[in-house]
N, C-alpha and C positions, 0 to 999 in steps of 0.2 A: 761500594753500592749500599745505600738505605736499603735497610729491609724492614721498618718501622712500618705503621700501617697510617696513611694520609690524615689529615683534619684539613679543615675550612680555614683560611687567609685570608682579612681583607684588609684593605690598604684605605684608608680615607683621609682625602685631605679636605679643606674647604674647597674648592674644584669641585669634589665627586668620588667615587671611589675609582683610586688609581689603579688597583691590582683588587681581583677575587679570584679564589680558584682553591686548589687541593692542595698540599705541600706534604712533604715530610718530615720535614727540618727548617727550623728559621733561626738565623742569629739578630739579633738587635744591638744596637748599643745603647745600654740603659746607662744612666747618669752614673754606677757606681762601677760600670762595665761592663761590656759586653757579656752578652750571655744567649745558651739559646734552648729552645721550645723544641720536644718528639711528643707525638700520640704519647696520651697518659699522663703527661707532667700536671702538676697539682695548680689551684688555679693561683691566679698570678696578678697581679697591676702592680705598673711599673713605669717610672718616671725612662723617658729616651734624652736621648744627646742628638746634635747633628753627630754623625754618622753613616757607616753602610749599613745597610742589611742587607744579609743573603737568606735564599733561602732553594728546598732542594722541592725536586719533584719526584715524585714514583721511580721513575727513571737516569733518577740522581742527577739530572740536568740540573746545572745551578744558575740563579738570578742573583744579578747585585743591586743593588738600586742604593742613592744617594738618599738619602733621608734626614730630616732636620724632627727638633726638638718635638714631644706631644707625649702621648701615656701607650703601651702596650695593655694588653687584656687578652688573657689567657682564661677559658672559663668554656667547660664539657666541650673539649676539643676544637675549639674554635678560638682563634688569635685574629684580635682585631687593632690594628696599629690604626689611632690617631693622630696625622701627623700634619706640621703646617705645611711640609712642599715634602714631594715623592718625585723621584725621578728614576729611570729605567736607565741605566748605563749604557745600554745599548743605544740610546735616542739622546743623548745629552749633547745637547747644542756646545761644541769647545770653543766654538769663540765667543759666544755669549758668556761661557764660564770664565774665561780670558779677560773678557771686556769688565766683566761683574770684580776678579781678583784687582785689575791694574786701577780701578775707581776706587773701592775699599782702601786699598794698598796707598791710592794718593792723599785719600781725606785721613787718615794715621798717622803719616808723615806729615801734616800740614799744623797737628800738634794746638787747633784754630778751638773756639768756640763750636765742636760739633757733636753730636751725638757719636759720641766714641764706644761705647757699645755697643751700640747699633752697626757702627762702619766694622767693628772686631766682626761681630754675629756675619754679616756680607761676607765678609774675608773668609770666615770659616766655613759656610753656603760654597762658595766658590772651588774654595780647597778643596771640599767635600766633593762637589761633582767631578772635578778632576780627577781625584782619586777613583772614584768610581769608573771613570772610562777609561783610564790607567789598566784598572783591574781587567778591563773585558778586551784590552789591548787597543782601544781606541785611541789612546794619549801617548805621547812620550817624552813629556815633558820635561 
């Protein structure tokens, strides 16, 4: 059980803001690794990866969310994730994730004239929400 004392979280994508609320723990996956944020830590900017984040409530309830590339900010108790796509593990469409992997997956192998990092970046988006629903026991892939 956390026994930290809460800060402010918010999650913004282009969309809107995806999550706001109290936390008491957040992990992120920053470019050089995962790392993660309690009440007090010193303040912070910091390059993200696709990745999960977790993060805890009061009541140690944990959230996973799928999260793609953008900057974290830590600064007088308040983490603010900017991020391009935010997804709640719990809500992640698995065959849209499916459908999004087996497209990626085709234009890689096709080895053509196409934006190949871009089709990688899709792949990893995909993996990425997988994994997340994996974690909350939604997948079994």
């Amino acid at each position: 059980m956390l026994t930290g004392k809460p800060f402010a979280l918010e999650i913004v994508t282009p969309e809107g803001i995806a999550f706001e609320g109290m936390v008491e723990m957040v992990q992120v996956p920053g470019t050089l690794g995962p790392f993660q944020v309690l009440y007090g830590h010193a303040p912070i900017i910091s390059e993200l990866d696709i990745g999960i984040t977790r993060f805890n409530d009061s009541e140690d309830n944990e959230s996973i969310w799928a999260t793609s590339s953008g900057f974290a900010q830590f600064f007088h108790n308040k983490m603010t994730l900017v991020v391009e796509t935010a997804e709640d593990a719990t809500t992640i469409d698995i065959q849209r994730a499916l459908a999004a992997k087996r497209r990626a997956e085709a234009l890689l192998a096709k080895k053509e004239e196409i934006d190949f990092h871009r089709a990688q970046i899709s792949l990893l988006k995909a993996l990425n929400r997988l994994k997340a629903a994996q974690l909350v026991g939604r997948y079994h892939g």
